[in-house]
N, CA, C and O of each residue as an XYZ file, in Angstrom:
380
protein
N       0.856     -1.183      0.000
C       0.000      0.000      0.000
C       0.894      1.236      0.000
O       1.979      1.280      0.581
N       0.422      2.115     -0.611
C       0.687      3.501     -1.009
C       0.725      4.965      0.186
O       1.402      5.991      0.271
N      -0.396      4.352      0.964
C      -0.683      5.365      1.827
C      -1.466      4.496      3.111
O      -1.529      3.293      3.363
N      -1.944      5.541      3.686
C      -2.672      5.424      4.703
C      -3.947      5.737      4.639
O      -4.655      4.892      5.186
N      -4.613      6.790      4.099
C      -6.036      7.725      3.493
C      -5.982      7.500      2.476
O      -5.046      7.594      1.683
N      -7.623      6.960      2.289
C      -8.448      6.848      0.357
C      -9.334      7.578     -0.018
O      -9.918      8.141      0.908
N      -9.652      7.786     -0.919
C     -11.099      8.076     -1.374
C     -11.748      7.355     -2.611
O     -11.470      7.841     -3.708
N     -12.279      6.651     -2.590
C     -12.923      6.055     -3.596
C     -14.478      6.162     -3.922
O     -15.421      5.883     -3.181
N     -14.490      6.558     -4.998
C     -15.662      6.384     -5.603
C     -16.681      5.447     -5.661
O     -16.187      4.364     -5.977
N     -17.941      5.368     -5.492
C     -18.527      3.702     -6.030
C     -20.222      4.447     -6.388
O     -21.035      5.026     -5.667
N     -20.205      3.982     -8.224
C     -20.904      3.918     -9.108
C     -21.854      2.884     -9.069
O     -22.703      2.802     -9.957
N     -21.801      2.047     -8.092
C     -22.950      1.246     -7.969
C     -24.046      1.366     -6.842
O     -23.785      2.442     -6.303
N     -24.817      0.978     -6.395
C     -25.933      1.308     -5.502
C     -26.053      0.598     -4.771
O     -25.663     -0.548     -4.994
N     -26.806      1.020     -3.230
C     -26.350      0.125     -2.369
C     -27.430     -1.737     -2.041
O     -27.263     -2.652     -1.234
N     -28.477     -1.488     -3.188
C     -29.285     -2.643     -3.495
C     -29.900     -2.777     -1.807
O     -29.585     -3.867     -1.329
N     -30.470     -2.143     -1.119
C     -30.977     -2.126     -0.140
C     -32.451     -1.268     -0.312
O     -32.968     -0.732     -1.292
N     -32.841     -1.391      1.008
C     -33.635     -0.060      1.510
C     -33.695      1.254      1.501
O     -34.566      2.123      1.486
N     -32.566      1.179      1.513
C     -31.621      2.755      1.268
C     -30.619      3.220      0.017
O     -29.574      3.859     -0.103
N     -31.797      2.346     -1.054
C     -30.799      2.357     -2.352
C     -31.108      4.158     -2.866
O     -30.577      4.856     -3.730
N     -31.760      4.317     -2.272
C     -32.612      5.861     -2.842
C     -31.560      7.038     -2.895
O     -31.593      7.985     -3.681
N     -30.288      6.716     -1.562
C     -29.563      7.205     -1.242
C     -28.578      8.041     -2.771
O     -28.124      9.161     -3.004
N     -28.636      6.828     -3.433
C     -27.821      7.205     -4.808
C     -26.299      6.521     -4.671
O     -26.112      5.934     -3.606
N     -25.319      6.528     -5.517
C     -23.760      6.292     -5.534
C     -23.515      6.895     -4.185
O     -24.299      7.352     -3.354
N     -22.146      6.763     -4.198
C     -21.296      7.034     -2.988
C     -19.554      7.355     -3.096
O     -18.749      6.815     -3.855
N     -19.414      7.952     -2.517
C     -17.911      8.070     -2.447
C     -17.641      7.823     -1.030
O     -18.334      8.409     -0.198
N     -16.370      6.723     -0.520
C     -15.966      6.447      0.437
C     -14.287      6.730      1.133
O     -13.223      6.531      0.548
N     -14.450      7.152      2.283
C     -12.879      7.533      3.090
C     -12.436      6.597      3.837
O     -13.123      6.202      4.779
N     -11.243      6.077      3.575
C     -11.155      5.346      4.459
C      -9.778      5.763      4.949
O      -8.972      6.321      4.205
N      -9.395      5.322      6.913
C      -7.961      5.682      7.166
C      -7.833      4.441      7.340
O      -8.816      3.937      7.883
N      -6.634      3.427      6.983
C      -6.332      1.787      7.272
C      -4.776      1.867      8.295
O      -3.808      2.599      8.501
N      -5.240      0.853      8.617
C      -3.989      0.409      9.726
C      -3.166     -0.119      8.879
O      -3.412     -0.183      7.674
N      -1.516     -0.792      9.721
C      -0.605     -1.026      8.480
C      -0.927     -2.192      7.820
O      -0.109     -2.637      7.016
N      -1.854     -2.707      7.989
C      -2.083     -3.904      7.662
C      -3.270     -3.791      6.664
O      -4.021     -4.725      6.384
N      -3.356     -2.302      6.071
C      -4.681     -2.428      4.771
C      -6.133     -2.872      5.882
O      -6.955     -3.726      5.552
N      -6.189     -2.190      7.039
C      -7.513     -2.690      7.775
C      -8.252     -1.579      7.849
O      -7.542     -0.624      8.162
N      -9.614     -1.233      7.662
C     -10.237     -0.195      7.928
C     -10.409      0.315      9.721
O     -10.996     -0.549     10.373
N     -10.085      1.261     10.343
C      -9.579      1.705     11.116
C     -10.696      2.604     11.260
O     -11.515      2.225     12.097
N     -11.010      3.911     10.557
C     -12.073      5.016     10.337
C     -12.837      5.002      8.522
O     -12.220      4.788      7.478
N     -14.067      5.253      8.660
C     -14.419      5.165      7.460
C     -15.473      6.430      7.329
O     -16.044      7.007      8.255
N     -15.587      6.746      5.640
C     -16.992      8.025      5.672
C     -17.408      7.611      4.508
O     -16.767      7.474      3.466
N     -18.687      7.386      4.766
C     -19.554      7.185      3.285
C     -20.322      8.366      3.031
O     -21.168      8.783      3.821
N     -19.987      9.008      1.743
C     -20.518     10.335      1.443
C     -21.887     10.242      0.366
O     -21.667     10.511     -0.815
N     -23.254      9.870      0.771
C     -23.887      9.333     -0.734
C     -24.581     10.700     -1.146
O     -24.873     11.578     -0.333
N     -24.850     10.780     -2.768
C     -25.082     11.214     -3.741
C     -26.191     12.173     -2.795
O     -25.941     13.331     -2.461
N     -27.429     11.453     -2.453
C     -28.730     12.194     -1.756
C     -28.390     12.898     -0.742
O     -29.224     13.565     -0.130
N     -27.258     12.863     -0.448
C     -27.108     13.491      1.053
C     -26.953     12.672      2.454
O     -26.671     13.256      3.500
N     -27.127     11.496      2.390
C     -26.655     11.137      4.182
C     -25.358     10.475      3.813
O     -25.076      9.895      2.764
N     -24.602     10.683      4.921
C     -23.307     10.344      5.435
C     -22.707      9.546      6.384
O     -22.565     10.290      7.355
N     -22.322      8.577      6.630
C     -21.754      7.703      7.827
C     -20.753      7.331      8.000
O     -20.182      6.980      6.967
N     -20.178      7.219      8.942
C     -18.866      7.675      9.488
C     -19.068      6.424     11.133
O     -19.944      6.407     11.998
N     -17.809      5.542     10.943
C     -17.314      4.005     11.299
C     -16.490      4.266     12.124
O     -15.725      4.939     11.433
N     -15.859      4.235     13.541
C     -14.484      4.261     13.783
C     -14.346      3.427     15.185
O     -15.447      3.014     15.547
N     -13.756      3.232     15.671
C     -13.253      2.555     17.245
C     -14.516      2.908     18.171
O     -14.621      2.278     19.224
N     -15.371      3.763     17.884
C     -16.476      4.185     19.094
C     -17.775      3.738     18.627
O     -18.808      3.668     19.293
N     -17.556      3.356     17.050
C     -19.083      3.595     16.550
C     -18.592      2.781     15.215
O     -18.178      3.289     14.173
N     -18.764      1.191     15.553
C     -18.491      0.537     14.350
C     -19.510     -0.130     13.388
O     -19.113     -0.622     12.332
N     -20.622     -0.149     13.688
C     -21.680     -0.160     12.707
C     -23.176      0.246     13.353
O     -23.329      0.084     14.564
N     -24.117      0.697     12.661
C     -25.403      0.885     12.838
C     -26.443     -0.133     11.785
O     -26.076     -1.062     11.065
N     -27.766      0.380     11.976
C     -28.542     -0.297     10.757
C     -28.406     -0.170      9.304
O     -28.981     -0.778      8.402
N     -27.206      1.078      9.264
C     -27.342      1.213      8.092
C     -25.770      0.570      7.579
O     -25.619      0.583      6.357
N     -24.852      0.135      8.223
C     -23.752     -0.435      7.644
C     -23.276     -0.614      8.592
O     -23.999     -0.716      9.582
N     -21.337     -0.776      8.772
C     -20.473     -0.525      9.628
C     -19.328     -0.616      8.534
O     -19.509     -0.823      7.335
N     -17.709     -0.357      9.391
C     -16.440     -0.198      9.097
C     -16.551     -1.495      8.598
O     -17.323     -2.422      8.842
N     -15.619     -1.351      7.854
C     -15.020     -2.251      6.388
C     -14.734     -3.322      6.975
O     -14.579     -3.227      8.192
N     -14.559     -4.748      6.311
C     -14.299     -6.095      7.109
C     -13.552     -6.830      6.097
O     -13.609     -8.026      5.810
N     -12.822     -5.871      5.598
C     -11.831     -6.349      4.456
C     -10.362     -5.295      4.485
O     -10.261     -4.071      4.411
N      -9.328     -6.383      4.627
C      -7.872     -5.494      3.889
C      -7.912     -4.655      2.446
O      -8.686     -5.007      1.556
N      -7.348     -3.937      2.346
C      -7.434     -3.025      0.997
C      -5.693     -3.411      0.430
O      -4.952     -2.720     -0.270
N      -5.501     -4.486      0.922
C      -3.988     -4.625      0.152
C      -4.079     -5.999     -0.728
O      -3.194     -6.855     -0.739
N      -5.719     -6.082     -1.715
C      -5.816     -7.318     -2.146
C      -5.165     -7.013     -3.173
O      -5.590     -6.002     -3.731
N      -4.139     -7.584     -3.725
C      -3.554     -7.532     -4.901
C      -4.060     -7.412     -6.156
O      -3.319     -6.977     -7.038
N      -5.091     -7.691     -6.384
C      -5.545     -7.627     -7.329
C      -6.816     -6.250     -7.179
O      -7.853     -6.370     -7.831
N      -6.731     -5.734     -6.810
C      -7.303     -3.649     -6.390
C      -6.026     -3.220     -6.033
O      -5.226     -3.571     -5.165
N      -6.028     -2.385     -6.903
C      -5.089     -1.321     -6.846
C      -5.262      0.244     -6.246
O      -5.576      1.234     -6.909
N      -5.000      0.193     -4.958
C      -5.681      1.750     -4.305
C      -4.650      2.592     -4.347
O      -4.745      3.574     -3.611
N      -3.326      2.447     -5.248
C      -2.824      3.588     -5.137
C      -2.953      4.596     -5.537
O      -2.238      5.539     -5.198
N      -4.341      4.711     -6.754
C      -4.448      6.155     -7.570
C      -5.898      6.639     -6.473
O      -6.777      7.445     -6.777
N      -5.790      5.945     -5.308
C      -7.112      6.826     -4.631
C      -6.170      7.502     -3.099
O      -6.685      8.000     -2.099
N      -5.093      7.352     -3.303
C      -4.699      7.802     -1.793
C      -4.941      9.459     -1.646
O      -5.013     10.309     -2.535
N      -5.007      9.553     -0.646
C      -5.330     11.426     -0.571
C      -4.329     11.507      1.155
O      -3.471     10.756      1.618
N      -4.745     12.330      1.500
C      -4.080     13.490      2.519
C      -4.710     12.942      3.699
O      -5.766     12.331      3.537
N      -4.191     13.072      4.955
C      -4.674     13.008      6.113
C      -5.445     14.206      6.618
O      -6.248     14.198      7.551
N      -5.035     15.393      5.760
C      -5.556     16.641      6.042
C      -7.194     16.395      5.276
O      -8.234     16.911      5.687
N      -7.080     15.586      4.226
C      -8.333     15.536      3.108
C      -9.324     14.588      3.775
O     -10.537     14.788      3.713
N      -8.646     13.294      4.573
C      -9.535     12.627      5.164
C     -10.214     13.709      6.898
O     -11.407     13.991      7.017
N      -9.586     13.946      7.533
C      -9.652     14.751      8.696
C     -10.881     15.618      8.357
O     -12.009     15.424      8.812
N     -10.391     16.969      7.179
C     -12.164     17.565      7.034
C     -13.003     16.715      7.236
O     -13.836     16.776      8.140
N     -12.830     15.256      5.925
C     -14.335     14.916      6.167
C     -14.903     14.155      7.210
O     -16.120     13.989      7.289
N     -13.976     13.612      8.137
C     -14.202     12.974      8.920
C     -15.158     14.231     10.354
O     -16.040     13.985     11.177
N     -14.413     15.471     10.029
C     -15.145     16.212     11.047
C     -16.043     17.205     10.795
O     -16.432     17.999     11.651
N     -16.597     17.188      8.962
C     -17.330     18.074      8.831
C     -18.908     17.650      9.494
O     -18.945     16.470      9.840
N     -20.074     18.346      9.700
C     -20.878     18.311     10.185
C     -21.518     17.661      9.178
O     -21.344     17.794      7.966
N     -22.720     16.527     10.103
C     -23.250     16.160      9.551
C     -24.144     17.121      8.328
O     -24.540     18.285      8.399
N     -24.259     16.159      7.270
C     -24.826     17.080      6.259
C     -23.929     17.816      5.565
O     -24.237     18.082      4.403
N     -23.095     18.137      5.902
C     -22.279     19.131      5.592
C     -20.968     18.761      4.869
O     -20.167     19.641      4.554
């Protein structure tokens, strides 16, 4: 792995209850081991959720239950900033 902070995109839908939501773009910060650690799901309609050591899943999901160092995904063209994950991790809901 490349980094520590992602952002990835995802063009597909979440085939739920809450598919209404729309696409999504997701943050993730991983431990050294490619583990999801903190996460932010930003969807298209507007709600947002956010995973970490205090608050690892609700009804509507939880933090990732997969390494991001599968060889075969390549996350190095999504790494971003700790400064880039940090906003979103503390912007206000909605916001």
């Amino acid at each position: 792995m490349n980094g520590r902070f992602y952002r990835r995109r995802w063009d597909e839908s979440r085939g739920d209850e809450f598919d209404a939501w729309g696409h999504s773009v997701w943050y993730f910060e991983v431990d050294d081991d490619g583990w999801p650690v903190r996460q932010v799901e930003v969807y298209d309609a507007g709600p947002v959720l956010r995973y970490g050591p205090e608050h690892q899943e609700d009804r509507y999901g939880g933090l990732g239950q997969a390494s991001l160092t599968d060889p075969e995904d390549d996350w190095s063209r999504f790494v971003i900033t700790q400064d880039v994950f940090e906003r979103v991790w503390e912007s206000p809901p909605g916001g």
